[in-house]
DRENZASE-535143 format. One record per residue (C-alpha): residue number from 0; x, y, z. Coordinates in nm, 4 decimals. Example, Ala and Ser with C-alpha at 12.3 -4.5 7.8 and 13.67 -1.06 7.14 Angstrom:
2
nr/east/north/up
0/1.2300/-0.4500/0.7800
1/1.3670/-0.1060/0.7140
! end
This chain:
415
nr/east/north/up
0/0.0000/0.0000/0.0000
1/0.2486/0.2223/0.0882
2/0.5214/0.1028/-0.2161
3/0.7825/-0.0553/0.0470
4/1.0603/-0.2788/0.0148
5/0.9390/-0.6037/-0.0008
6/1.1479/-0.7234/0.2895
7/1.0283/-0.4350/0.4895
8/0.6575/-0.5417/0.4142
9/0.7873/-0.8771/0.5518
10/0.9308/-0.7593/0.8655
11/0.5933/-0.5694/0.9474
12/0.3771/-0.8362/0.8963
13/0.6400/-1.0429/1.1617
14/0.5852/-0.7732/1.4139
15/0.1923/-0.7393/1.3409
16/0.1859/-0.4440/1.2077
17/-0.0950/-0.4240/0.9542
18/-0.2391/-0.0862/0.9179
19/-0.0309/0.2770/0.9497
20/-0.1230/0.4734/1.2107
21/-0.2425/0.8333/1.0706
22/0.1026/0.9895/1.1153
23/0.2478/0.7039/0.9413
24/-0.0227/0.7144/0.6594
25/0.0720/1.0950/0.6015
26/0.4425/1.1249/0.6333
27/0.5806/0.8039/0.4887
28/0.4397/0.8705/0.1393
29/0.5961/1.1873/0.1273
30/0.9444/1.1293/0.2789
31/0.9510/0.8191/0.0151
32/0.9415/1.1117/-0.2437
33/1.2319/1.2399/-0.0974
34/1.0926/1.5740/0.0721
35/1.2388/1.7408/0.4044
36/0.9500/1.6344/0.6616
37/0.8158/1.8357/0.9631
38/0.6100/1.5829/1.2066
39/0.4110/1.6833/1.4304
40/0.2277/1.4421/1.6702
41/0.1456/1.3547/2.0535
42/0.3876/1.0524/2.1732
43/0.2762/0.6885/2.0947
44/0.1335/0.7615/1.7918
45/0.4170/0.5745/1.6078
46/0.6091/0.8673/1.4824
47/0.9343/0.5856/1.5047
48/0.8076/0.3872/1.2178
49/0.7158/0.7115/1.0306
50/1.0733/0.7942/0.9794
51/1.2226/0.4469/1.0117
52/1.0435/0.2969/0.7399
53/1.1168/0.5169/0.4634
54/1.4755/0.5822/0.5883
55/1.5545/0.1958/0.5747
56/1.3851/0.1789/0.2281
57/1.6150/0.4280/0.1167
58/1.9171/0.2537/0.2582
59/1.7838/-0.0558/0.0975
60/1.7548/0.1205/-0.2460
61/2.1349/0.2255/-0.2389
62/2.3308/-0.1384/-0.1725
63/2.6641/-0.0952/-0.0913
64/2.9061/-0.1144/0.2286
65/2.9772/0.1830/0.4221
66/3.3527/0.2916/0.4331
67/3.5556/0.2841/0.8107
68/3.3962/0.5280/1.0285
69/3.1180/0.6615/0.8175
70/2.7475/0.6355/0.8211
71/2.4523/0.6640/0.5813
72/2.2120/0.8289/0.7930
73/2.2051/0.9731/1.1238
74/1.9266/0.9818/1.3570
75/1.9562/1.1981/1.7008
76/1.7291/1.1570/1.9990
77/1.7976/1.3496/2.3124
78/1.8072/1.0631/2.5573
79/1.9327/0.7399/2.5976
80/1.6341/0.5566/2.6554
81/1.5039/0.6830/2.3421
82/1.8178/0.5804/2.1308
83/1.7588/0.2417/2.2015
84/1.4282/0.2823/2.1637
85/1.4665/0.3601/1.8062
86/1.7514/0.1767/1.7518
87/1.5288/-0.1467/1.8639
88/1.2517/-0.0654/1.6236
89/1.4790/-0.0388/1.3166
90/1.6734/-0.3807/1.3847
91/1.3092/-0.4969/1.4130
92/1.3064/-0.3821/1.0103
93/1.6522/-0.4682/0.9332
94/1.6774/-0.7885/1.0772
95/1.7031/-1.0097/0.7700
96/1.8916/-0.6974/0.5479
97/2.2739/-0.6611/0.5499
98/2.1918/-0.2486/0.7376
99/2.3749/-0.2404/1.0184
100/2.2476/-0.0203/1.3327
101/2.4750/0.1365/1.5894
102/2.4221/0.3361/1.8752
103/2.6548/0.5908/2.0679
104/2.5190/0.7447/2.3809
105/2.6487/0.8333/2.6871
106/2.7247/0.6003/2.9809
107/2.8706/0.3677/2.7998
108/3.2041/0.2656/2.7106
109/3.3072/0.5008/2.4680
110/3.6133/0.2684/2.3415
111/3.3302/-0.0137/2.2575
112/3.1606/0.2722/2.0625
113/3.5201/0.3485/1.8495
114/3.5574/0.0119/1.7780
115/3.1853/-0.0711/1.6703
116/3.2253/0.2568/1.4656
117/3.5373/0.1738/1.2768
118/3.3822/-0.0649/1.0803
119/3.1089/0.1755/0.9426
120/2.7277/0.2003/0.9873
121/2.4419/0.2561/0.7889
122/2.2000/0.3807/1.0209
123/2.3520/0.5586/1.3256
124/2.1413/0.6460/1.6111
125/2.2952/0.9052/1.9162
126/2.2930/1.1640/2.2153
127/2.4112/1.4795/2.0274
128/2.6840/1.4949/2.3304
129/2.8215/1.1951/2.2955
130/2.8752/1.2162/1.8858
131/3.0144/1.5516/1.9785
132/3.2859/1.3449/2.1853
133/3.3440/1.1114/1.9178
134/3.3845/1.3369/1.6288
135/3.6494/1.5001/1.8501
136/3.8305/1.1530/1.8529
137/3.8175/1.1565/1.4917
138/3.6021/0.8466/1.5659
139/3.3398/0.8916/1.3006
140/3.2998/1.0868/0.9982
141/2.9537/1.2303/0.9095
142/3.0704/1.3739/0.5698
143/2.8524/1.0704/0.3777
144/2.5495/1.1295/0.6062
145/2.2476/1.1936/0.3196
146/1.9594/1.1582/0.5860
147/1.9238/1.3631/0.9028
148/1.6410/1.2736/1.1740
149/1.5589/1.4619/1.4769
150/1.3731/1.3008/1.7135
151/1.1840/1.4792/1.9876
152/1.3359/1.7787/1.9098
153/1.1603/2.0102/2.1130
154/1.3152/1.8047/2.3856
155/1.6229/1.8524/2.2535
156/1.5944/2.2272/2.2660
157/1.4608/2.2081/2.6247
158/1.7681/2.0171/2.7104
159/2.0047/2.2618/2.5253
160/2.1726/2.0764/2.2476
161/2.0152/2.3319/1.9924
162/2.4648/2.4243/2.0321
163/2.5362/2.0594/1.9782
164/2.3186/2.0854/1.6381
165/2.4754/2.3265/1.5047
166/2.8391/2.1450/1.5863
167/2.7383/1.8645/1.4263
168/2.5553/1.9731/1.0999
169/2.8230/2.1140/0.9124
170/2.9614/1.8004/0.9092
171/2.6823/1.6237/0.7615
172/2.6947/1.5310/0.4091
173/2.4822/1.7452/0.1083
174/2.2484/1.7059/-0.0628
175/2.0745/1.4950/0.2319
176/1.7121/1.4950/0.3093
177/1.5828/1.5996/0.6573
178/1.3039/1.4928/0.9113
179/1.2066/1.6727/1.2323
180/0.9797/1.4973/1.4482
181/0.8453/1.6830/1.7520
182/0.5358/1.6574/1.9826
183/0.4894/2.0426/2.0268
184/0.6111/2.3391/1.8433
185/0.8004/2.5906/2.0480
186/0.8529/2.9220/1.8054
187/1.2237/2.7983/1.8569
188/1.1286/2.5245/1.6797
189/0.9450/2.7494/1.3625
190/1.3603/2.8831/1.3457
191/1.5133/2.5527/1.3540
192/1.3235/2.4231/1.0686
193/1.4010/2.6853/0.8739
194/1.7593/2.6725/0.9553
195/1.7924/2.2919/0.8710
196/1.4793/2.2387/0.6514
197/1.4429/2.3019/0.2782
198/1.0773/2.3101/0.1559
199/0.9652/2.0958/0.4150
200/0.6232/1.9027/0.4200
201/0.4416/1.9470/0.7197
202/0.2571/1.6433/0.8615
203/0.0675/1.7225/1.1863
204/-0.1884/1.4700/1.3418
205/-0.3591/1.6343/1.6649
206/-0.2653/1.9700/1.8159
207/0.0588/2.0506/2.0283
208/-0.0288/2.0046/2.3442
209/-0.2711/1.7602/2.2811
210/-0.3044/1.4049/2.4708
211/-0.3447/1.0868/2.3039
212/-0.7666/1.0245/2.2671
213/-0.7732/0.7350/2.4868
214/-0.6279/0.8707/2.8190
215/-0.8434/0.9046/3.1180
216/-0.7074/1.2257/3.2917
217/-0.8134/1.3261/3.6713
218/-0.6462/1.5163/3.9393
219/-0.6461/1.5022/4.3420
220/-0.5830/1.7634/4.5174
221/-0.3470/1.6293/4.8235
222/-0.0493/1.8257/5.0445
223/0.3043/1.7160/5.0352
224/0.2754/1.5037/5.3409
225/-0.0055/1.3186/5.2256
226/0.0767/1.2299/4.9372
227/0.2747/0.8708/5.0014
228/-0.0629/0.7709/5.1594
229/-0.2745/0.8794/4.8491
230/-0.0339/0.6809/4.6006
231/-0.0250/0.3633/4.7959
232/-0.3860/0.3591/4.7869
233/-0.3977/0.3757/4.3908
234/-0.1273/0.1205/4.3595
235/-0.3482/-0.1328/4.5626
236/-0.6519/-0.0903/4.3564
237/-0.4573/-0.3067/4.0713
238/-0.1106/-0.4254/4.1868
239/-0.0429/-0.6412/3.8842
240/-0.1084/-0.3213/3.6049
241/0.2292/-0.1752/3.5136
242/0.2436/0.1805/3.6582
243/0.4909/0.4766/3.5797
244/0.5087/0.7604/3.8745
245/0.6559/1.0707/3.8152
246/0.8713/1.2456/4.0707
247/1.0536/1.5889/4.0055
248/1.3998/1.5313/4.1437
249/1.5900/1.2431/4.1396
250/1.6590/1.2512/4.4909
251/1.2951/1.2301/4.5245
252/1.2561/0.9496/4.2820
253/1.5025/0.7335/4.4641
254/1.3312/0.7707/4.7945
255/0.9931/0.7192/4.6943
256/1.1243/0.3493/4.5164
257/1.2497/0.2834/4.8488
258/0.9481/0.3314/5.0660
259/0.7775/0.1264/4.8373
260/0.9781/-0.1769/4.8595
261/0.9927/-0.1673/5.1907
262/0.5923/-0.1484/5.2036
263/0.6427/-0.5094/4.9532
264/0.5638/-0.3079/4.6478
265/0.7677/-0.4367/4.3555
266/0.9041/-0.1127/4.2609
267/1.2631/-0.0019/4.1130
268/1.3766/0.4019/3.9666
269/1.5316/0.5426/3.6819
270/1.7213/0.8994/3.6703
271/1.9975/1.0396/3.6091
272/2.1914/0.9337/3.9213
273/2.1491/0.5720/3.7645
274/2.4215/0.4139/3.5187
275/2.2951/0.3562/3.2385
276/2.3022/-0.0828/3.2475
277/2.0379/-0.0007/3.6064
278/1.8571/0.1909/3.3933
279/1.8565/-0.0657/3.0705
280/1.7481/-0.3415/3.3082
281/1.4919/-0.1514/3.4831
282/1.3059/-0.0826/3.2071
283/1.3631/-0.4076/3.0805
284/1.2318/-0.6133/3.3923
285/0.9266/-0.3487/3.4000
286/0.8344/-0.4137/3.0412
287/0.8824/-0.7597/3.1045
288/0.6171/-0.7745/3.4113
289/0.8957/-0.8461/3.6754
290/0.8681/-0.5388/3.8534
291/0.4962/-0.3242/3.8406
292/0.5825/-0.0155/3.9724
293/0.8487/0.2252/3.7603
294/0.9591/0.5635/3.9396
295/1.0657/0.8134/3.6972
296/1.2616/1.1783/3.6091
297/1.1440/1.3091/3.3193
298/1.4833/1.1643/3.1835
299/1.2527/0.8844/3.1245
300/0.9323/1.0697/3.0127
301/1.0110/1.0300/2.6202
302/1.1738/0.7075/2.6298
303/1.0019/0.4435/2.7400
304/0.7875/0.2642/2.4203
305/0.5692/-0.0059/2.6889
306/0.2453/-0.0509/2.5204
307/0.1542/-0.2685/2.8412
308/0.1768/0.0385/3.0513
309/-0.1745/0.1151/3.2297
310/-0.1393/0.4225/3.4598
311/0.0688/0.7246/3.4623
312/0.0918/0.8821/3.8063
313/0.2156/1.2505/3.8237
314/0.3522/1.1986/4.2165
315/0.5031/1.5873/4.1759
316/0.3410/1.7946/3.8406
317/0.6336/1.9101/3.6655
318/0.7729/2.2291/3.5698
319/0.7236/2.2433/3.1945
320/0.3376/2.2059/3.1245
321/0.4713/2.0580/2.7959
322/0.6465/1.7366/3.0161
323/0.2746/1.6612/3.1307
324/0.1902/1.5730/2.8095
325/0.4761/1.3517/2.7428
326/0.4604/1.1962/3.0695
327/0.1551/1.0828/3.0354
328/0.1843/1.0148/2.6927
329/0.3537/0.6897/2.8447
330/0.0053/0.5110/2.8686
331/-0.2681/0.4704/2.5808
332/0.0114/0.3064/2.3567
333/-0.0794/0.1283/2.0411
334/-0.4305/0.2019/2.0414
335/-0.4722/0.0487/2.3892
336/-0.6751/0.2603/2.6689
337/-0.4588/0.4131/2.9793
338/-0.5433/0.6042/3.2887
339/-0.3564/0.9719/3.4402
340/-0.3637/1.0946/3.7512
341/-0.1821/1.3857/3.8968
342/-0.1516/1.4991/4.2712
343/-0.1394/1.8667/4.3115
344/-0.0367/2.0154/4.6124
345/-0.0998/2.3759/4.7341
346/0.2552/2.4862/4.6081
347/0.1410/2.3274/4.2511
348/-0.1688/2.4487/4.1684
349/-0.0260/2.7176/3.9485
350/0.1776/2.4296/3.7649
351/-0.1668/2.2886/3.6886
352/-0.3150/2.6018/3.5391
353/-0.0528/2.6207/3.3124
354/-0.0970/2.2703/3.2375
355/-0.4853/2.2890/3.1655
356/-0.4048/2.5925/2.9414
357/-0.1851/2.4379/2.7239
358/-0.3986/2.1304/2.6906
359/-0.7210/2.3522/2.6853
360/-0.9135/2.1224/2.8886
361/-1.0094/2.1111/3.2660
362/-0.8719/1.7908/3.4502
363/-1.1950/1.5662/3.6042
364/-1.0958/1.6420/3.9766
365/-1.1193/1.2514/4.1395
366/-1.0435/1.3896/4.5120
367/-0.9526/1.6348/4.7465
368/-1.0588/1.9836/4.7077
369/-0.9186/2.3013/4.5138
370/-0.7078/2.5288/4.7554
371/-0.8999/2.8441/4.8437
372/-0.7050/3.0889/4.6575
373/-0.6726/2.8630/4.3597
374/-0.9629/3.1810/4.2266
375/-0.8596/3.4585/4.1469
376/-0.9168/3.7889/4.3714
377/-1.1270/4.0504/4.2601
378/-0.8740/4.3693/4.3025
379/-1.0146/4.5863/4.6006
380/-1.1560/4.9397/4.5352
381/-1.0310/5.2463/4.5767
382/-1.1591/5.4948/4.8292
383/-1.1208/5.8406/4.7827
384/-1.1348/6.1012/4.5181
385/-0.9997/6.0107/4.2364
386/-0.7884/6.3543/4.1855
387/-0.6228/6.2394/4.5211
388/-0.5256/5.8504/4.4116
389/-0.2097/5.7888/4.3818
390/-0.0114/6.0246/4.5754
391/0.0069/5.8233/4.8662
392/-0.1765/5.8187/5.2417
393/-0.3586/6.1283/5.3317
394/-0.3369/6.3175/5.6115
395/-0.6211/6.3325/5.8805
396/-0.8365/6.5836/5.8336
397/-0.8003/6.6612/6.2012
398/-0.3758/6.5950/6.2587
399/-0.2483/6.9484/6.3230
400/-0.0049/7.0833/6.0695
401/0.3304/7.1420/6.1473
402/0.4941/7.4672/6.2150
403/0.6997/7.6371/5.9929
404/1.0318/7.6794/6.1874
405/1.2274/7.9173/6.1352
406/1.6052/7.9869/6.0117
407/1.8921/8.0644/6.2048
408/2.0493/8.3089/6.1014
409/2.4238/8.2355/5.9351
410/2.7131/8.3049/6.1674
411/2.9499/8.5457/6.0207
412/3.3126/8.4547/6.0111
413/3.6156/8.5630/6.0075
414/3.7602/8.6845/5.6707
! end
């Protein structure tokens, strides 16, 4: 339907993929033509596949070994989770095709990374910091790099690599064709499409700031104190559905995990304080059932592809209304149904007006109540007449007034 590579078509029908997803449907015709693609679309809606596909059909088009330390296309996410996230998804594709997929992020051994890289890549998938470091090594060369992907690149701006970008793209090769995939469109993001994008075809599927359809949103209103209380009792309505809380710090994250193992929840955490093999096999035991309960930066927020995952819990609302909608964006995978909930404390409520502004939509409230100055105050009226306001307190009418004193007179002195 869509004019693939026949052993593409193969490798979708393994994985049971049968009909595009409307992102899919819209983009992959048109990068297959060759154009420079802006995508924009909530997370989960399968925006991987909508570059991957028509990237590896390329690659498939144009046989031929890449030299020593080179690479046919480069793909850049901004964290590691979500390199191997993409890089899984594309050996998925490539797995009975001589492309070869490598990944360079950071954490890792970086001489493992030379070495892989030596031999050449077709499809390279990295950190922008950690390409930075091997470029510096002379490790790779991107001067044969004819496609470009940026994934979550709002993210990346948010993160500050918009410097790294512009390291690395002059070393890319030309003419290359260019996709930018983003879930919300910053006016940052207007510039760095025009910077990097020629003629690009814009491919949006819902709103920035949108959630996916099929998540059920609600908020409680608890304090800080209350809220380990609140979240146990959630977690034992359904203690064998795979849940993803949310913390702010990852101080916060790590303590959380603890109390809940030691309350026989089977719980582990992922942030940045965590090498990156504890974070690999965390995710991988929680996708895999072993542990239900996943506590979470928002190092993890774009990430982690679980379809299986049923509830997002916002334990602290975070500080970029724009993370809500990725965080949450964690559930309702695939087509499947998924459940928010957020707690907001007095200290957060503003956090959650900026969040239902973005997403233009009131949050169901599910329990606790509102804090009472979560309205606005009417600003108090002004007594007086009006030619007096503004020139500060007036005096009683009955204060006496103060005498004029008067001056001494100058002594005279001596010439």
């Amino acid at each position: 339907m869509l004019g693939l590579a026949p052993a593409l078509n193969d490798a979708l029908e393994r994985a049971n993929f049968t009909q595009p997803t409307p992102i899919q449907n819209q983009a992959i015709p048109l990068a297959m033509e060759g154009h420079d693609i802006l995508g924009l679309a909530q997370t989960g809606t399968g925006k991987t596949l909508a570059f991957g596909l028509p990237l590896t059909d390329h690659l498939l088009a144009q046989p031929g070994k890449p030299a020593p330390k080179t690479a046919k296309a480069l793909i850049l996410a901004p964290t590691r989770e979500l390199v191997n996230q993409i890089a899984d998804s594309l050996r998925t594709l490539t797995k009975k095709t001589k492309l070869r997929v490598a990944t360079v992020v950071g954490g890792q051994s970086i001489n493992k990374q030379v070495m892989f890289l030596s031999r050449g890549t077709d499809i390279l998938v990295a950190t922008p910091g950690r390409l930075i470091d091997l470029m510096e090594r002379g490790a790779v060369d991107l001067g044969q790099v004819r496609h470009l992907v940026l994934d979550e690149a709002d993210q990346m701006l948010d993160m500050g690599f918009i410097h790294a970008l512009r390291r690395i793209a002059p070393e890319l090769g030309t003419p290359r064709q260019t996709m930018l995939f983003s879930a919300t469109m910053p006016k940052q993001m207007e510039e760095l499409s025009r910077a990097y994008l020629t003629n690009p075809q814009r491919v949006q599927v819902s709103p920035p700031g949108k959630a996916a359809d099929k998540i059920t949103q609600s908020v409680h209103f608890v304090e800080k104190p209350d809220k380990p209380a609140k979240l146990r009792e959630i977690l034992s309505r359904d203690t064998d559905a795979l849940t993803l809380v949310f913390s702010r710090t990852k101080h916060g994250a790590e303590k959380l995990m603890k109390g809940l193992v030691a309350d026989g929840y089977n719980a582990a955490s992922i942030h940045g304080n965590k090498s990156q093999g504890q974070r690999d096999r965390a995710i991988k035991a929680f996708r895999e059932g072993e542990i239900t309960v996943l506590v979470a930066t928002d190092v993890a927020a774009r990430g982690i592809d679980i379809p299986g995952v049923a509830y997002v819990i916002n334990y602290d609302l975070p500080n970029v209304p724009d993370n809500y909608v990725h965080r949450i964006g964690r559930t309702a995978r695939a087509g499947r149904e998924g459940e928010a909930i957020a707690f907001c404390a007095s200290d957060e409520f503003d956090l959650l007006r900026q969040i239902q502004k973005l997403m233009k939509i009131e949050i169901p409230v599910a329990g606790g109540t509102a804090p009472e100055f979560a309205e606005p105050k009417k600003p108090a009226r002004r007594s007086g007449n009006r030619s007096q306001r503004g020139r500060g307190p007036q005096r009683k009418a009955d204060a006496p007034k103060p005498m004029n004193k008067k001056r001494r007179p100058r002594r005279k002195t001596a010439a």
